[in-house]
C-alpha positions in Angstrom: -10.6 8.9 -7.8 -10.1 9.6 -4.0 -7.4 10.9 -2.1 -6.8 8.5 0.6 -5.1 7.6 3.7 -5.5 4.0 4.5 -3.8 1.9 7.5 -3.6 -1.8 7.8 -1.4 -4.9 7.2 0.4 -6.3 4.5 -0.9 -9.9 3.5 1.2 -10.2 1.1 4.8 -9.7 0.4 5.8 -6.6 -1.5 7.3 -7.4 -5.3 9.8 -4.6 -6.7 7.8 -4.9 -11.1 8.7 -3.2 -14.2 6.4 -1.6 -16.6 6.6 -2.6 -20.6 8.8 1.1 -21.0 11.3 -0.1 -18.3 9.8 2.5 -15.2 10.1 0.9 -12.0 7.5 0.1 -9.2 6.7 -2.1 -6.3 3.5 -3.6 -5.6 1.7 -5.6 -2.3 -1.5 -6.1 -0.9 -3.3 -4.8 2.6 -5.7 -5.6 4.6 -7.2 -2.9 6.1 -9.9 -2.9 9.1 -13.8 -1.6 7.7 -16.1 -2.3 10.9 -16.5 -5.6 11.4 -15.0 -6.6 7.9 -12.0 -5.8 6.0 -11.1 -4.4 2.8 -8.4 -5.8 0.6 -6.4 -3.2 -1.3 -3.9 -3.8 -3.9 -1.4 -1.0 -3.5 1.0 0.3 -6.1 4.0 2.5 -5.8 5.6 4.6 -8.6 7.4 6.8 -7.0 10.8 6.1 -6.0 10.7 6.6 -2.3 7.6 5.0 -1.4 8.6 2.2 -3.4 12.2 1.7 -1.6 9.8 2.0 1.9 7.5 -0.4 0.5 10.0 -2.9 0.1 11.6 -2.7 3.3 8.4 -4.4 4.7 7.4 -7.7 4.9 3.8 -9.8 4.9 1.7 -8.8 8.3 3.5 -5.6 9.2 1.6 -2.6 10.1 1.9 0.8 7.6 -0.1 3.9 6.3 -0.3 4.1 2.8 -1.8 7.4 0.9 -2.1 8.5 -2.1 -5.3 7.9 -5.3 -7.8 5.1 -4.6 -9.6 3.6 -7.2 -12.7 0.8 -7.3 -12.1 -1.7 -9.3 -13.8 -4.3 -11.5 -12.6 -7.8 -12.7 -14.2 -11.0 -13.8 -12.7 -14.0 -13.3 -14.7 -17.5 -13.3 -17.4 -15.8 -14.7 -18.3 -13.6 -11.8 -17.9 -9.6 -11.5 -15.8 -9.1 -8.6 -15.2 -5.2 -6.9 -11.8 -4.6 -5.2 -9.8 -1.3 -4.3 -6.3 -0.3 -6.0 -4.0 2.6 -4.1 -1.6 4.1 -6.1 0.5 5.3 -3.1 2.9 8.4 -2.8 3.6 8.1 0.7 4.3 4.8 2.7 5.0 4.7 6.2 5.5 2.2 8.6 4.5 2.2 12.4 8.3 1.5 13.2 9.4 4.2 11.0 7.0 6.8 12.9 8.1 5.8 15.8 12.1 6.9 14.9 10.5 9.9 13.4 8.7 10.9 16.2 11.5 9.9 18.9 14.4 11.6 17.0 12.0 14.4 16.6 11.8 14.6 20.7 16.2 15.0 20.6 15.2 18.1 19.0 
């Protein structure tokens, strides 16, 4: 597993889940710039904060995620497809850094 900090766009909107023992957690998707390509990454947040933060966003808005990232490896038709999971601690969105930053200049 990596630590990671990854910044990108949602593609896809974020879904508040619940796990088979009842813990709560929110899920979504990002796009996230690589050179000339782009990376899909399925992000996942346990924790209650990033979660709430999470789902304050909508599809195609800009954020920073960190926390563990994971490769990944499915099959599906047949085929072996590779994808990257984030299971995020921290989620922050360009709008809130912005308040963060200009009620941190009030100061």
């Amino acid at each position: 597993m990596i630590s990671a900090l990854i910044v990108g766009e949602l593609v896809t909107e974020p879904t508040a889940r619940t796990t088979s023992k009842g813990a709560s957690y929110v899920t979504a998707n990002m796009r996230v710039p690589a050179g000339a390509e782009a990376l899909f990454v399925g992000v996942a947040a346990f924790e209650r904060t990033a979660g709430e933060r999470l789902l304050r966003l909508h599809e195609g808005a800009s954020l920073a995620a960190a926390g563990t990232l994971e490769a990944t490896e499915w099959e599906k038709d047949g085929e072996t497809r590779k994808g990257w999971r984030l299971t995020a601690t921290e989620i922050l969105s360009h709008y809130a850094a912005r308040r963060r930053r200009d009620a941190e200049g009030e100061e």
